[in-house]
C-alpha positions in Angstrom: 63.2 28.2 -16.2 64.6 24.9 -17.1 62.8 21.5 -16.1 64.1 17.9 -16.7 60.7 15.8 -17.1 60.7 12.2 -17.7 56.8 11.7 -17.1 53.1 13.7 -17.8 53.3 14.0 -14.2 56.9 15.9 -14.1 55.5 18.5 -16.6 52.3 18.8 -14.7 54.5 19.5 -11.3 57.0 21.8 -13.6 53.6 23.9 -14.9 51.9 24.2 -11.4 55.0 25.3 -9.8 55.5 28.0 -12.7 52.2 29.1 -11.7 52.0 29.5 -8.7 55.3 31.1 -8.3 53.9 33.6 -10.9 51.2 34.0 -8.7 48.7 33.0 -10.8 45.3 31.3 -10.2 44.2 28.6 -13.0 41.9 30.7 -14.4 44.3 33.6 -15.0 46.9 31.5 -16.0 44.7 29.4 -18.3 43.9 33.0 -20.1 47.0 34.1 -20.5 47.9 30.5 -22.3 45.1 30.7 -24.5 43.9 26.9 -22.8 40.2 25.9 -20.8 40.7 25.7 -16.8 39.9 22.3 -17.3 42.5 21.4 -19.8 44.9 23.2 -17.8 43.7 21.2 -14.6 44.2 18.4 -16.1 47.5 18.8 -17.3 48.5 19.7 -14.1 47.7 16.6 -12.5 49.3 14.8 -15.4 46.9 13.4 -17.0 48.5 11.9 -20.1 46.0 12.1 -22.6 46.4 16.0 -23.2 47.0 17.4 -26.4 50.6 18.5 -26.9 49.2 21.9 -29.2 47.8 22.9 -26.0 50.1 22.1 -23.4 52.7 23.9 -25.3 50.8 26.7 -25.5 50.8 26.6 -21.9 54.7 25.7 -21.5 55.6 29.2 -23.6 53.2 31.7 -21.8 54.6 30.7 -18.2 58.0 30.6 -19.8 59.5 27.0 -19.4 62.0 25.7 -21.1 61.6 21.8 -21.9 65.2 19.3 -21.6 
């Protein structure tokens, strides 16, 4: 999936709706990315001091493609 994001909050919208569509609770989701339920939280509210190791770890495993 391709996202345009100009903001910590457009990613955060772009992740949520990744996973949720993949059906995912945080928790599962947060596993499969190799990230805390907290960071992952976070980042889906767009909190913009996340670290950008993690939150591409999480980008990759739900398959989004940054533009």
């Amino acid at each position: 999936m391709s996202v345009s994001l100009s903001s910590a909050q457009d990613l955060g919208k772009a992740i949520r709706n990744a996973r949720t569509k993949m059906g995912l609770r945080q928790a599962q989701a947060a596993l499969l990315c190799g990230v805390g339920i907290r960071y992952l939280s976070d980042l889906e509210n767009g909190k913009e001091t996340v670290r950008l190791e993690q939150a591409l770890k999480v980008i990759a495993g739900l398959g989004l493609v940054l533009t």
